[in-house]
FIMAR-723311 format. One line per 4 residues: number of its first residue (from 1); for each residue x, y, z of C-alpha. Coordinates in steps of 0.02 Angstrom, whole numbers, plus 50000, padded with zeros to 5 digits. Layout:
BEGIN
NUM = X,Y,Z ~ ... $
REM end
This chain:
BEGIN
1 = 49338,49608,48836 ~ 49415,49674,48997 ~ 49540,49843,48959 ~ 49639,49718,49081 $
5 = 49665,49582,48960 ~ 49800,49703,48851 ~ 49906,49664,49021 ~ 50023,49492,49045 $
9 = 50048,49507,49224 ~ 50170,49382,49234 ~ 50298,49460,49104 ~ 50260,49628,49198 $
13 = 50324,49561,49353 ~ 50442,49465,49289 ~ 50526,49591,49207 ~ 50519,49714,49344 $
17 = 50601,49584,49465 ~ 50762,49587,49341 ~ 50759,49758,49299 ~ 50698,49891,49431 $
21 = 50770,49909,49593 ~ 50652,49989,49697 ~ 50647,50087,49865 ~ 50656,50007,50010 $
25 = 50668,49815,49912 ~ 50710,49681,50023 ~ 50816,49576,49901 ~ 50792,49403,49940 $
29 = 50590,49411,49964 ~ 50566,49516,49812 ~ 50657,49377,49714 ~ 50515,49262,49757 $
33 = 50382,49377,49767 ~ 50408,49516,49653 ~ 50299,49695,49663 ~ 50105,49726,49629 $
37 = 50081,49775,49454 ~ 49962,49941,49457 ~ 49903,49978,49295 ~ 49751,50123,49320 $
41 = 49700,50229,49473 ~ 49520,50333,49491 ~ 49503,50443,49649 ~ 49536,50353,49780 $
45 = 49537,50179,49686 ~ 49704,50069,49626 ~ 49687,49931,49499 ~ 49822,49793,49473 $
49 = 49832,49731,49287 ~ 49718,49604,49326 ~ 49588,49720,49350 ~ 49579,49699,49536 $
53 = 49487,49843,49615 ~ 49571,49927,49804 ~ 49530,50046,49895 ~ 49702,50127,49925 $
57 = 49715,50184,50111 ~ 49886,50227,50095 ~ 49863,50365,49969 ~ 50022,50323,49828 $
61 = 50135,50393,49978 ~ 50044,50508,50071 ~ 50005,50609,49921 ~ 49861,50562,49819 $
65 = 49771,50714,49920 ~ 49635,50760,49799 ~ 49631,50596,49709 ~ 49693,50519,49566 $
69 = 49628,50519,49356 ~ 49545,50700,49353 ~ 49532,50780,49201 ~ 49550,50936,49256 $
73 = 49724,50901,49310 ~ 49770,50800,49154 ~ 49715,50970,49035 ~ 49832,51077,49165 $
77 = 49974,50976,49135 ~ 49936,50950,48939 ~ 49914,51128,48904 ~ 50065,51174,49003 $
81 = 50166,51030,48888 ~ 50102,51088,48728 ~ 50146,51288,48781 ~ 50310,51237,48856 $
85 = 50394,51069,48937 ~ 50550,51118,48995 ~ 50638,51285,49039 ~ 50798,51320,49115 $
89 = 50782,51368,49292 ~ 50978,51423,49320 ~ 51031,51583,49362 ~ 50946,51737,49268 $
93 = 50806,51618,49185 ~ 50646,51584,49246 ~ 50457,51521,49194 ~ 50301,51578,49214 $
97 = 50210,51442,49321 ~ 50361,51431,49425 ~ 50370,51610,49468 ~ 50169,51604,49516 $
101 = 50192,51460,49612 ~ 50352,51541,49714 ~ 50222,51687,49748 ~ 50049,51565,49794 $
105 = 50177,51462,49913 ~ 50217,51617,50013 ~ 50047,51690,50026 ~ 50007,51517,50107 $
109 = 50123,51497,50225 ~ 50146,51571,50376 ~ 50211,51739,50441 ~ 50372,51801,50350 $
113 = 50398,51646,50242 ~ 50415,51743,50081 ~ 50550,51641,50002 ~ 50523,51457,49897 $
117 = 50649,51364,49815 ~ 50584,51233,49704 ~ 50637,51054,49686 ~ 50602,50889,49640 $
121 = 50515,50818,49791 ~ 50520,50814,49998 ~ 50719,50732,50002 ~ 50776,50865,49900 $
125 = 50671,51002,50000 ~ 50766,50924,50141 ~ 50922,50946,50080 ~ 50915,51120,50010 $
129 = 50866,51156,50194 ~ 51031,51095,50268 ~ 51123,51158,50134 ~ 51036,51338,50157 $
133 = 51063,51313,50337 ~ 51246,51308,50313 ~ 51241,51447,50190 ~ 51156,51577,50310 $
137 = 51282,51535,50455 ~ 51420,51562,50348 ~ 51357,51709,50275 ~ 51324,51771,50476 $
141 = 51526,51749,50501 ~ 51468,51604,50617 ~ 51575,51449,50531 ~ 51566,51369,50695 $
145 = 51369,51349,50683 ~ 51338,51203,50620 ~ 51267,51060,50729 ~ 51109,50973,50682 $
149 = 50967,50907,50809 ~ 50828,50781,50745 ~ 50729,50672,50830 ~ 50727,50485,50834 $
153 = 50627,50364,50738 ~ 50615,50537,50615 ~ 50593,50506,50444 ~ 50658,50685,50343 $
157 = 50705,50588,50154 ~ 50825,50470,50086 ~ 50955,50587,50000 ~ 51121,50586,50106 $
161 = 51087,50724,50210 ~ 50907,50709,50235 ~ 50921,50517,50278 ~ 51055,50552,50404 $
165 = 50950,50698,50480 ~ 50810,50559,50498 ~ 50815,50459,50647 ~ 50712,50283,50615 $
169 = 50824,50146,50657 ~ 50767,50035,50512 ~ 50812,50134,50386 ~ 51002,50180,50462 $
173 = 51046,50013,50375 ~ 51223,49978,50398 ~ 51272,49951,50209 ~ 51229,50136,50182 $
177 = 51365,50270,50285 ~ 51270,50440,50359 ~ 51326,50597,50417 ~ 51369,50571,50607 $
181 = 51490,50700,50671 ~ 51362,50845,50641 ~ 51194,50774,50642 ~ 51120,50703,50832 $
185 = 50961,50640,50857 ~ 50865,50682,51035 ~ 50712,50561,51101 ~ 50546,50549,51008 $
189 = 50397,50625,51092 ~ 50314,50466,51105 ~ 50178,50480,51254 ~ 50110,50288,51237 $
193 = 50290,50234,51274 ~ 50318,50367,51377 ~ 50388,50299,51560 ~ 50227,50247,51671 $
197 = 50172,50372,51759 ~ 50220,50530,51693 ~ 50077,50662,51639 ~ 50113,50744,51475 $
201 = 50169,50886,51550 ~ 50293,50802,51646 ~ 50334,50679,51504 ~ 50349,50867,51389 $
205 = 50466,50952,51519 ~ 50585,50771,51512 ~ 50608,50821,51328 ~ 50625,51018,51340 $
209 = 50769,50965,51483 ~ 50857,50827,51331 ~ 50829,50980,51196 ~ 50924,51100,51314 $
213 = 51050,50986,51384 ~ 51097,50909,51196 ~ 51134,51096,51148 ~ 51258,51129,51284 $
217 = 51339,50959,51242 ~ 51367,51021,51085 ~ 51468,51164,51148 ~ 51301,51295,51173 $
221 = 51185,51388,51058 ~ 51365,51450,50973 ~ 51387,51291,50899 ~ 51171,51226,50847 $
225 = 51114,51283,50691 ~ 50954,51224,50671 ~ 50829,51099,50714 ~ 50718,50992,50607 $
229 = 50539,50932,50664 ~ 50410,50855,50566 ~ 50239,50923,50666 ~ 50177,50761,50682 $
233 = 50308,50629,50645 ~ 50247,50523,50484 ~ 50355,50348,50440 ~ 50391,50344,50625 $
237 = 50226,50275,50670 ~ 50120,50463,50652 ~ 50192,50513,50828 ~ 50070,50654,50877 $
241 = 50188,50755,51012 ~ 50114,50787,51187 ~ 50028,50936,51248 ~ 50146,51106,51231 $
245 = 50271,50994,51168 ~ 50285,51080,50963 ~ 50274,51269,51050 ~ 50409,51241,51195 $
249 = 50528,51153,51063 ~ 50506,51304,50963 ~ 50525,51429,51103 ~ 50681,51364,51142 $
253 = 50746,51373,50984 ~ 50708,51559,50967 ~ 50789,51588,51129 ~ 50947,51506,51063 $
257 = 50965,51575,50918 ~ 50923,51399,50817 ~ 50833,51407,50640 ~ 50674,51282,50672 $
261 = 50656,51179,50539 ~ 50466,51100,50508 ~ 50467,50967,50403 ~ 50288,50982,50306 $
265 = 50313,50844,50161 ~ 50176,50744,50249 ~ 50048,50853,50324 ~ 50041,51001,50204 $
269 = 49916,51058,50101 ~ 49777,50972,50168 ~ 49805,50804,50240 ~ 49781,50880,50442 $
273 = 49644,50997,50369 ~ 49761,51135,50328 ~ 49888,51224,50205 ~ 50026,51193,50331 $
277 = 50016,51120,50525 ~ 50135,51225,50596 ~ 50043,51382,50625 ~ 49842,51319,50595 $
281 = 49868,51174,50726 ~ 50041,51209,50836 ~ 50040,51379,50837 ~ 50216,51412,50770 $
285 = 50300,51516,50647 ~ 50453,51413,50600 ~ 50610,51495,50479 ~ 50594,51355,50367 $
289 = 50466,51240,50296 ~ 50482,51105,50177 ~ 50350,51028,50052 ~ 50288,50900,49923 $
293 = 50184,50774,49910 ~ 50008,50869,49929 ~ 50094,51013,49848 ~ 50057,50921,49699 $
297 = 49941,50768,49748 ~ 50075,50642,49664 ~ 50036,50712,49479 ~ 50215,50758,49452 $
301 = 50376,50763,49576 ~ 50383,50933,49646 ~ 50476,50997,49811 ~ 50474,51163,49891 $
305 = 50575,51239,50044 ~ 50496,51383,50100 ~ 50581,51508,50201 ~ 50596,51682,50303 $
309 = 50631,51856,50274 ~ 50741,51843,50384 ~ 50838,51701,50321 ~ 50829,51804,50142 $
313 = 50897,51978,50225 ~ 51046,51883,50280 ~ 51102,51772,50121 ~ 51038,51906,49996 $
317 = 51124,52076,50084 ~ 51322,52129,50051 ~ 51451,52005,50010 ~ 51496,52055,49818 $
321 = 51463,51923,49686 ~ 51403,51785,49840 ~ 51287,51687,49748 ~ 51174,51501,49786 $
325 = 51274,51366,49715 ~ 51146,51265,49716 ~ 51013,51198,49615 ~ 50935,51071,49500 $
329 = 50893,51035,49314 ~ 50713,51019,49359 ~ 50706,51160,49506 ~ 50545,51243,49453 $
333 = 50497,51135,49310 ~ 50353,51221,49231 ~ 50242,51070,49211 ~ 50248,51013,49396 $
337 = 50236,51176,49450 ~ 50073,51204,49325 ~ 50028,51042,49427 ~ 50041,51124,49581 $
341 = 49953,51282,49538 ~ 49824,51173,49482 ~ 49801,51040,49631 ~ 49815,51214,49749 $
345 = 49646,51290,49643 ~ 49558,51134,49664 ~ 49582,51102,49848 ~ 49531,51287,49864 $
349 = 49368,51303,49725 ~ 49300,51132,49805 ~ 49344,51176,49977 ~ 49438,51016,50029 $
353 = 49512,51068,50174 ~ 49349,51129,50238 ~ 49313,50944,50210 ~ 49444,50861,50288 $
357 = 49405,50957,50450 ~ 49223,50859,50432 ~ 49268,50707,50382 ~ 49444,50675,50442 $
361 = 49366,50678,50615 ~ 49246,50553,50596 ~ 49400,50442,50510 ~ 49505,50460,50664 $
365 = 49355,50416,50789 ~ 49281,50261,50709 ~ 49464,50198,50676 ~ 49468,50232,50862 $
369 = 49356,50114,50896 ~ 49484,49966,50838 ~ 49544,49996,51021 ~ 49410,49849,51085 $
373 = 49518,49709,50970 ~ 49635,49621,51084 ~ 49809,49668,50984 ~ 49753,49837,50947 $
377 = 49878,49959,51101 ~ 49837,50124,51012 ~ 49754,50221,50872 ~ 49836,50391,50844 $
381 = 49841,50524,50715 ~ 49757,50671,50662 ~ 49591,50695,50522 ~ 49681,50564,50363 $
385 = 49843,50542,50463 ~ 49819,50393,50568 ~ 49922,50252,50628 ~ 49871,50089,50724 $
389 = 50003,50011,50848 ~ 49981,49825,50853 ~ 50045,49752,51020 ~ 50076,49553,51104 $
393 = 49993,49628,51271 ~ 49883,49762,51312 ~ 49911,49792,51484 ~ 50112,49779,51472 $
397 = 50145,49860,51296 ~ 50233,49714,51231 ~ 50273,49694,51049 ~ 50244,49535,50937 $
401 = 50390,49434,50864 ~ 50477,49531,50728 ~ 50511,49378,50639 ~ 50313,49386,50624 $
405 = 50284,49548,50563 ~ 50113,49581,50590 ~ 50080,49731,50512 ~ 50130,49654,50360 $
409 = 49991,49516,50428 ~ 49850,49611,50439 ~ 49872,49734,50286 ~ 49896,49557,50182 $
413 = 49708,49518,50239 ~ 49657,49698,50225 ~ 49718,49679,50055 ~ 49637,49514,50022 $
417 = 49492,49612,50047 ~ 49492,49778,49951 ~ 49594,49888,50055 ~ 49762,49930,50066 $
421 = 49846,49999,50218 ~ 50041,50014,50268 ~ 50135,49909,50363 ~ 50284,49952,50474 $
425 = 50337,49790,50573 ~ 50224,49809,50710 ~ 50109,49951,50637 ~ 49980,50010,50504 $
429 = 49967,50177,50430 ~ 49835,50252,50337 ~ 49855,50415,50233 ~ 49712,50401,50116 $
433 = 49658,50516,49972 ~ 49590,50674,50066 ~ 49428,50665,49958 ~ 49357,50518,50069 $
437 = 49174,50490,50094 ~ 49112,50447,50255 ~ 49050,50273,50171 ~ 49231,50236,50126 $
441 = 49294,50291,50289 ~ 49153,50129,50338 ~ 49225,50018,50220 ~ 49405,50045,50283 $
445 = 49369,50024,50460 ~ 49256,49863,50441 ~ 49376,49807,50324 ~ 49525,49828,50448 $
449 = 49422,49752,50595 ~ 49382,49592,50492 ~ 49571,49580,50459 ~ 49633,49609,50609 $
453 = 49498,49467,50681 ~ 49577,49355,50546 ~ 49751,49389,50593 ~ 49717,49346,50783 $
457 = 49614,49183,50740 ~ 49752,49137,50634 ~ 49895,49184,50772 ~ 49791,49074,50897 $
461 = 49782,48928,50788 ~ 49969,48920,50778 ~ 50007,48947,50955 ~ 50090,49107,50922 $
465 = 49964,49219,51031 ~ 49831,49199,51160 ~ 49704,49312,51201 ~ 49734,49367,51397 $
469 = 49542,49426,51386 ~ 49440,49264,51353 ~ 49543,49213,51531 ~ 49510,49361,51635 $
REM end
């Protein structure tokens, strides 16, 4: 007897089609269709309650980093239950794990950022960052401070603020209302749709020039607060920014007086190779960073926004009874944070990021590779960060039909076969479990290949796509 057969899939389903409204549902496909049951993950392995066995390339949501179903992690969070489950985190009370987290997060990050307040995951990092933002210019006498610049096709949370400080198109649904009188979003450093003929450089200085000229719009550096940058942009199709692109951005907000805001959530603690990208790979030291996902490898919801001494000698100094209205039932909840403390000594004692930085190289380059397939425009990313852009035509850059949705295609066949990958209409993203072998990094890659094959036999059999190279 299977462990399986305790599961009827069917009622599972069912009732999670009447009951659950989950992120991102589409309502009238999910009717039909309803979710994947997933009733047991090992490492980097999902199974659905019929016992079917995947290999899950997408990592939960970017955050399985060290894998899912150790033991080690399961005791952490046990013990920490038994000792204590719950403290209150307001005011003049704190908790142990909590406090040594506060102090591992800012020997970790960069420069000055000495500072961590803890929340429940990467929107509500977000948002404590705009609200501390505010808080900081306020507390500088400068009320008038308080524009917002993001990028495009950014993806920074789903919480009010943090959605509107995102940029992606498809999620600015028109049912939902967003803050748009002090939020602005400048172009997305995007050098495969860059215009033809522009070196990086060039293409770089194009976007310094829309950085500086979007400030003086705004009324000048009197009237920008901050800026908010994820190092390499995630949901927006892993955008890797052009050469000198990160550091210029940055050196114009120091010379501007503009907080720079990195948005970590993604490629934190391990998942580029690194605690955090901004310093290791971009050579930055930005005023604020925010954090989840890795910080805990998706064993319990945990945010953190990390920030300067500088920020602290500002909102901390004079101003008699000021205090941080601000805050959350579960900010520093002593079992994530046990979590945390936990996942951090394991990516350290077995030297994960040391293996990222061998392996996650050898991901990106045989994923590379997928370049020789006919629909396959670009492969991008960095170590287990990589996206695959799915175009029409090579040559021009021309999309497929959204009505066809092919990255929904190909990671249908991918899953068909024992892998599951991302779609984003014309993309698939990858974000697996840090821990990768270089034999599952094979299976991934032949699997996608085989899939993508499939897709384009089946697009020529319908007559929705030729391939220009057979007649060249």
């Amino acid at each position: 007897m299977s462990e399986f057969d305790q599961y009827n899939t069917n009622q599972i389903v069912e009732d999670d089609k009447n009951h659950f409204l989950h992120p991102w549902q589409y309502f009238d496909s999910f009717k039909e269709e309803g979710a994947l049951p997933i009733a047991k993950a090992e490492g980097a392995y999902i199974y659905d309650t019929d016992g079917n066995k995947m290999l899950d390339a997408i990592g939960g949501m970017w955050c399985t980093n060290i894998g899912l179903g150790r033991e080690d992690m399961v005791e952490a969070i046990a013990d920490q239950v038994r000792q204590m489950a719950y403290a209150n985190p307001m005011v003049d009370m704190t908790n142990i794990p909590a406090g040594q987290l506060a102090k591992k997060l800012a020997e970790l990050a960069p420069g000055d950022l000495n500072h961590v307040f803890l929340s429940c995951g990467g929107s509500t990092a977000v948002d404590t960052a705009f609200r501390l933002i505010h808080f900081y210019q306020n507390c500088r006498g400068l009320h008038d401070k308080k524009h917002i610049i993001a990028r495009k096709e950014a993806y920074h949370g789903s919480t009010y603020a943090a959605m509107s400080i995102g940029g992606k198109k498809a999620d600015h649904v028109k049912e939902f209302d967003y803050i748009t009188d002090t939020i602005h979003h400048i172009s997305t450093p995007y050098y495969y749709r860059a215009p033809e003929g522009l070196s990086e450089e060039e293409y770089t200085d194009t976007l310094i020039k829309e950085f500086e000229d979007k400030i003086e719009e705004l009324g000048g550096a009197g009237k920008v607060a901050a800026f908010f940058a994820e190092p390499i942009m995630g949901s927006g199709g892993v955008i890797v920014p052009p050469k000198g692109y990160i550091q210029r951005m940055w050196e114009t907000c120091k010379a501007n007086d503009i907080l720079y805001v990195s948005d970590e959530v993604v490629t934190a603690f391990g998942r580029v190779g690194h605690w955090f990208a901004s310093e290791d790979v971009f050579a930055i030291q930005p005023d604020i960073i925010t954090s989840a996902k890795g910080l805990t490898s998706g064993y319990q919801p945990l945010g953190a926004t990390i920030f300067s001494d500088g920020i602290w000698d500002v909102i901390a100094a004079s101003g008699k009874g000021r205090y941080f209205a601000h805050g959350f039932t579960y900010s520093g909840h002593p079992v994530a944070c046990r979590a945390a403390l936990k996942n951090i000594e394991i990516i350290e004692d077995e030297k994960i990021l040391e293996h990222v930085r061998e392996v996650g190289p050898y991901f990106q380059q045989e994923l590379e590779k997928l370049v020789d397939l006919p629909i396959v425009g670009e492969v991008r990313g960095k170590n287990f960060m990589i996206c695959i852009e799915n175009v029409a035509n090579k040559q021009t850059k021309e999309l497929f039909a959204e009505e066809l949705d092919i990255g929904r295609w190909i990671t249908d066949e991918a899953a068909k076969r024992g892998v599951l990958v991302r779609p984003i209409g014309h993309l698939n993203v990858l974000s697996p479990p840090i821990i990768l072998t270089k034999e599952q990094v094979d299976h991934i890659v032949s699997t996608l290949r085989e899939s993508i094959e499939a897709v384009m036999l089946d697009l020529e059999k319908q007559g929705l796509w030729s391939d220009l190279s057979k007649s060249a």
